[in-house]
C-alpha positions in Angstrom: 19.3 34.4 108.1 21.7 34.9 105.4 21.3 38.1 103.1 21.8 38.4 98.9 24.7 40.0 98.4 24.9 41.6 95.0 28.5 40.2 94.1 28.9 42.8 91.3 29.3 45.8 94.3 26.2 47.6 92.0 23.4 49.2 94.4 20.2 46.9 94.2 18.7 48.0 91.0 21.2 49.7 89.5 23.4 48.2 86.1 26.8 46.9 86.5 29.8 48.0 84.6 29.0 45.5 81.9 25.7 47.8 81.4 23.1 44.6 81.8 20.3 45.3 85.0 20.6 43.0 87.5 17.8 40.6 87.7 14.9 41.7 90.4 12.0 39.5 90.9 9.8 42.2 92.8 10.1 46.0 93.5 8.5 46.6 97.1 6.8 49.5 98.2 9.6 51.1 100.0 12.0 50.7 96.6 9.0 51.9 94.9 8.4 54.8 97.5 12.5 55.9 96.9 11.9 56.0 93.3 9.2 58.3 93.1 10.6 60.5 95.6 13.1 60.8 93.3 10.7 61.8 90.6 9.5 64.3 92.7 12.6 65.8 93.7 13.2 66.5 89.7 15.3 63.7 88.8 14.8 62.8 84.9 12.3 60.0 84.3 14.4 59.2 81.4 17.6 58.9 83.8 15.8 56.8 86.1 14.4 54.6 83.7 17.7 54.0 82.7 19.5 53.5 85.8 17.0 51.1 87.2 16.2 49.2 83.8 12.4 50.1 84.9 10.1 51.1 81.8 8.7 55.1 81.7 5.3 53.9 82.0 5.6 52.3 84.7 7.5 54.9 86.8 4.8 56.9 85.9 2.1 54.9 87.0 4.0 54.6 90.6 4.0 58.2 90.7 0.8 59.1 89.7 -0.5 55.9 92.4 1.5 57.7 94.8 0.0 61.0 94.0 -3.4 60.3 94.8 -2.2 58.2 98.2 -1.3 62.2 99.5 -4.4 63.2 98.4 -6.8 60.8 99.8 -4.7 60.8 102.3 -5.2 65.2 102.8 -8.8 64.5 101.8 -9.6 62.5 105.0 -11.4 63.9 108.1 -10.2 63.5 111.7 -12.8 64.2 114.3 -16.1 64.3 111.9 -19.0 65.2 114.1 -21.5 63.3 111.9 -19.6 60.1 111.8 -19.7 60.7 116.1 -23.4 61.2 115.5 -24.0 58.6 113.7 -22.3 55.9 115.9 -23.8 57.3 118.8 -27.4 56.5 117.2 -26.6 53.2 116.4 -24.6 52.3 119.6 -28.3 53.5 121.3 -30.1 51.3 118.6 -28.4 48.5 119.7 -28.7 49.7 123.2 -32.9 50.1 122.6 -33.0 46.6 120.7 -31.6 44.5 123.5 -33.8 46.3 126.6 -36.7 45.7 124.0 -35.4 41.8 123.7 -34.8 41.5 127.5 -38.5 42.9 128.4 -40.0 40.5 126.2 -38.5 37.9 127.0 -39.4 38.7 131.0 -43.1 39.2 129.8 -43.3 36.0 128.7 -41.2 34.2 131.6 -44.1 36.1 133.5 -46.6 34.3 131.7 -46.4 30.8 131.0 -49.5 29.7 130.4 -50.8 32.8 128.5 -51.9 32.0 125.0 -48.9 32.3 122.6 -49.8 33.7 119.2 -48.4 31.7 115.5 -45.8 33.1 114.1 -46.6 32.9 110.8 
């Protein structure tokens, strides 16, 4: 597979000598992901904008996205004992509803003949 070579020698992203941004269809997550860890590290959002022809507002709205990605992602519980709980009560749900199913259905394998009641 052949890879886009950027002929001008600029980075992907950044403007060439003649000061005009390279045209870039779609920013992935990992371009995305360097840019705000860039933010974070205290580079100017001004600068950055700049360099990578990208408006403020949207830089922001990566690193604000990306902001509450850490948090959810500190927020969430490993190991909760209720969620064990809980899955163990409905693994022995299941567990009760199919020996309930099973004896039934023996009972009336047992009993052919006996009178069957409607089901409506």
């Amino acid at each position: 597979m052949a890879k886009d070579v950027n002929v001008s020698g600029a980075a992907e992203g950044e403007r060439s000598s003649t000061g005009a941004a390279p045209e870039i269809k779609r920013w992935s997550a990992n371009r995305k992901k360097e840019v705000v860890l860039r933010l974070m590290r205290g580079e100017s959002v001004d600068a950055l904008s700049r360099e990578l022809g990208i408006e403020i507002y949207r830089l922001e709205e990566w690193h604000q996205k990306a902001l509450q990605g850490i948090e959810s992602a500190l927020k969430a519980r490993e190991g909760d004992p209720l969620v064990a709980e809980l899955d163990a009560a409905f693994k022995r749900i299941g567990e009760i509803t199919m020996e309930n199913e099973l004896l039934r259905e023996k009972a009336r394998r047992a009993h052919p003949l006996a009178p069957r009641r409607s089901k409506r």
